[in-house]
SETORGU-591441 format. One record per residue (C-alpha): residue in three letters; chain; x, y, z. Coordinates in steps of 0.02 Angstrom, whole numbers, plus 50000, padded with zeros to 5 digits. Example, Ala and Ser with C-alpha at 12.3 -4.5 7.8 and 13.67 -1.06 7.14 Angstrom:
SITE rest kette    px    py    pz
SITE  Ala     A 50615 49775 50390
SITE  Ser     A 50684 49947 50357
***
This chain:
SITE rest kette    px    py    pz
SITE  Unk     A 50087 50230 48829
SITE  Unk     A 49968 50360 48887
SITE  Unk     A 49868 50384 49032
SITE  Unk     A 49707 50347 48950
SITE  Unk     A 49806 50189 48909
SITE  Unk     A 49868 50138 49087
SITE  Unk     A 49699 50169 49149
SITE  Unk     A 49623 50056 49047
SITE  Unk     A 49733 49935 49058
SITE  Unk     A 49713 49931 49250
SITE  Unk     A 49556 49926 49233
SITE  Unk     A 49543 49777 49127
SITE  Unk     A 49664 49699 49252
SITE  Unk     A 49526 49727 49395
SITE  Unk     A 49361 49681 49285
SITE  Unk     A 49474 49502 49254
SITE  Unk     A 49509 49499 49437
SITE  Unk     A 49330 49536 49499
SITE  Unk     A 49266 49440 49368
SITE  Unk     A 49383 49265 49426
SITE  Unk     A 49313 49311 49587
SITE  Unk     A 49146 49311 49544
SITE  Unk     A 49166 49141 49452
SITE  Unk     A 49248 49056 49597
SITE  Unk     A 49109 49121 49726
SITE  Unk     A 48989 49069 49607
SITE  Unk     A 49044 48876 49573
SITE  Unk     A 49078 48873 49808
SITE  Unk     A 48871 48924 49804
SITE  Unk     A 48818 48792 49679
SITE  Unk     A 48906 48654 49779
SITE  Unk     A 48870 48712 49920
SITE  Unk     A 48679 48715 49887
SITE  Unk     A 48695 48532 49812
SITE  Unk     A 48772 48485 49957
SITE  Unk     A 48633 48558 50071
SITE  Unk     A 48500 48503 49933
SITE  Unk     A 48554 48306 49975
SITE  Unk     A 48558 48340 50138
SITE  Unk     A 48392 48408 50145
SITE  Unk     A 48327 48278 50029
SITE  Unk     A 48422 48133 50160
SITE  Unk     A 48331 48200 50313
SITE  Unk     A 48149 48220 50235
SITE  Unk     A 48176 48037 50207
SITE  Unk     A 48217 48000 50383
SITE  Unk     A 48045 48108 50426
SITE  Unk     A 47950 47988 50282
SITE  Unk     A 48007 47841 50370
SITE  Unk     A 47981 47914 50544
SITE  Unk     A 47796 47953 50499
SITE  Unk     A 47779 47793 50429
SITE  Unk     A 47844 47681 50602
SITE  Unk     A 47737 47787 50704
SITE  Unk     A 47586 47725 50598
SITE  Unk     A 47634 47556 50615
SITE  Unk     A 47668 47581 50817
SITE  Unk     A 47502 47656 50803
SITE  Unk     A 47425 47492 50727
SITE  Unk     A 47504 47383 50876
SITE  Unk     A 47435 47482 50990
SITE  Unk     A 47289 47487 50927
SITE  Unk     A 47288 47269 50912
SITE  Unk     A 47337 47297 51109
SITE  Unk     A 47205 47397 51161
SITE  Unk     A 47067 47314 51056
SITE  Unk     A 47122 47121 51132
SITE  Unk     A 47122 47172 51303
SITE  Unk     A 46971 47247 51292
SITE  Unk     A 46882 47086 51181
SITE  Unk     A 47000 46946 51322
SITE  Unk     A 46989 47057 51470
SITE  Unk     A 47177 47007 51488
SITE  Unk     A 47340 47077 51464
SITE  Unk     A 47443 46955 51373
SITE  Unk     A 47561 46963 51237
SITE  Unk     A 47478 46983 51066
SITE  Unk     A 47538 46921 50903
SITE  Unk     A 47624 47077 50798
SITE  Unk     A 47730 46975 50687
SITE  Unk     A 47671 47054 50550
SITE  Unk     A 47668 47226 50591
SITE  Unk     A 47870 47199 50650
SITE  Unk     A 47915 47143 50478
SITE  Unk     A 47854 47270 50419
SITE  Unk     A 47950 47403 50534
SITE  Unk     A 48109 47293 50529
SITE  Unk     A 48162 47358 50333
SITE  Unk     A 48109 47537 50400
SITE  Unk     A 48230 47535 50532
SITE  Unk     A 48361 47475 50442
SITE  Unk     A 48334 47585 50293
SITE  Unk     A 48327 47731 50442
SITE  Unk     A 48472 47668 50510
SITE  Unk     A 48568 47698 50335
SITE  Unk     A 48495 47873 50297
SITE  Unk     A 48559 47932 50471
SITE  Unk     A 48761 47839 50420
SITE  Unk     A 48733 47921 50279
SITE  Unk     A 48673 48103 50347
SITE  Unk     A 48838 48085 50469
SITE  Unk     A 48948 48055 50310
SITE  Unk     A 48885 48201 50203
SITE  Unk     A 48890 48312 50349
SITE  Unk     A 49060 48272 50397
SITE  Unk     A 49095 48288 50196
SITE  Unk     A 49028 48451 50186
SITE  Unk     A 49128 48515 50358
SITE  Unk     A 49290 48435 50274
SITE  Unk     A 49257 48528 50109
SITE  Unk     A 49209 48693 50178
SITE  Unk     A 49386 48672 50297
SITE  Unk     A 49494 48644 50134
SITE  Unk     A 49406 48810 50050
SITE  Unk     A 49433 48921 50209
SITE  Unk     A 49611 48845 50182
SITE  Unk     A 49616 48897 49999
SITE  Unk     A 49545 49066 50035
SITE  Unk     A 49690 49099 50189
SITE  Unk     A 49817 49024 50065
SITE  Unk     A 49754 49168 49928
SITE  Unk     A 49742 49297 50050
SITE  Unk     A 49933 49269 50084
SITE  Unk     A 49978 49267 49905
SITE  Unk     A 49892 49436 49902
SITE  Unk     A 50006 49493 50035
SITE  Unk     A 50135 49434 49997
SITE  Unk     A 50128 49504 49810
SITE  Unk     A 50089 49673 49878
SITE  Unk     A 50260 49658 50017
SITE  Unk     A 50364 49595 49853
SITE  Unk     A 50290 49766 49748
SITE  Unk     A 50336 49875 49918
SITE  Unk     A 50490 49803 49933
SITE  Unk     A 50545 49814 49745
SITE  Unk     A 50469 50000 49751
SITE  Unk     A 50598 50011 49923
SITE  Unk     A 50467 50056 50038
SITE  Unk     A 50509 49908 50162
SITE  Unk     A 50689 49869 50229
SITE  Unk     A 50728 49671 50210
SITE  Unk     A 50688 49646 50376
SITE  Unk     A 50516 49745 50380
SITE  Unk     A 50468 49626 50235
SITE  Unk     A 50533 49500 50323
SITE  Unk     A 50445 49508 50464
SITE  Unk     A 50267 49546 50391
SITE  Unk     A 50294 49412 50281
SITE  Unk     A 50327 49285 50436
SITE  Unk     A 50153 49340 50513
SITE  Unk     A 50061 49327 50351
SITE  Unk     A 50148 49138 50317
SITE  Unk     A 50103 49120 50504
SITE  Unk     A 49900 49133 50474
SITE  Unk     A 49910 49022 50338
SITE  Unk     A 50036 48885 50428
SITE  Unk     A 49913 48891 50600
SITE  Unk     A 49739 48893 50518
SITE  Unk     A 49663 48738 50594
SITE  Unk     A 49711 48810 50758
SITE  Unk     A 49676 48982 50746
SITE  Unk     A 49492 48917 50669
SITE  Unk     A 49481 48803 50824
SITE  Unk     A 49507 48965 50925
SITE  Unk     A 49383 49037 50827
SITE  Unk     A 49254 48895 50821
SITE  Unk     A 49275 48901 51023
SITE  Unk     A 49241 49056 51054
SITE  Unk     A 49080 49056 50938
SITE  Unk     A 49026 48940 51041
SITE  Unk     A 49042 49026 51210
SITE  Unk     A 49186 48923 51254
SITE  Unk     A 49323 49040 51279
SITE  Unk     A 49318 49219 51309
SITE  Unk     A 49337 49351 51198
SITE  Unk     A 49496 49391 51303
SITE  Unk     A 49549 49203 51320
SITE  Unk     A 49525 49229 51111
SITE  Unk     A 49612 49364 51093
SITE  Unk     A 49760 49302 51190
SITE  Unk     A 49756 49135 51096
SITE  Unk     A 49759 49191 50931
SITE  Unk     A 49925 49322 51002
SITE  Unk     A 50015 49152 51054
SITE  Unk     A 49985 49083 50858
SITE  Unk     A 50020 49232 50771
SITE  Unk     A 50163 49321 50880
***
């Protein structure tokens, strides 16, 4: 086999990788965006129904004002019909808002198990390029060894290491307190 030959076959070997790559990024946008899309398309419900119970608390205000001012009093007025009107609004409101909690929750889950996936790749990766070093004898047994255990490490504390990460996004922890953290899980 020639060089010409290796080279193209290495090539070809990359262009499939990038390529796989490519496809898998592309299908995690697509549901991600219909994921957002329902979401988007659940809360501009909630606003429909929002705008629509403010027109109707509009309309008993309105009855209020306009019997106190005909009675000169400040009983109770009849709005009877004005509340069943609201009462299927509040309950449909009510569902939209389960139902925002679920997809969001559905979404976080999801986007968890890909992170997951991605750490779980990213240690196949390593650990395919230790096997190739070792093989090639450019790690002792226990070198491999050893980088092996931190890379299976990342992968077998990923809900806690995010955790530390999520925390210190949020101005939780320190960088330091981080740093320190994420030393504990992976030393």
């Amino acid at each position: 086999m020639g060089l010409f030959d290796k080279v193209a076959k290495a090539a070809g070997s990359i262009g499939g990788s990038v390529a796989t790559s490519a496809a898998k990024v592309g299908s995690n946008v697509v549901v991600a965006s219909q994921e957002q899309g329902e979401l988007v398309s659940l809360k501009s419900q909630i606003n429909v129904i929002n705008q629509e119970l403010d027109a109707a608390y509009a309309q008993i205000g309105r009855k209020y004002v306009e019997y106190v001012i005909a009675t000169g009093e400040m009983p109770g007025i009849d709005v009877s019909d004005i509340l069943k009107l609201i009462d299927p609004k509040l309950s449909k409101k009510q569902e939209l808002e389960a139902e925002i909690i679920r997809l969001e929750k559905e979404i976080k889950e999801k986007t968890v198990l890909r992170e997951k996936q991605q750490a779980e790749e990213a240690f196949l990766k390593e650990k395919e390029k230790l096997d190739k070093a070792l093989a090639m004898d450019l790690l002792t047994q226990e070198e491999y060894d050893a980088k092996i255990a931190i890379a299976r490490k990342r992968v077998d504390n990923f809900e806690a290491i995010r955790r530390v990460e999520q925390q210190a996004e949020m101005g939780v922890i320190t960088p330091e307190e981080k740093q320190q953290k994420l030393a504990e899980l992976l030393g």
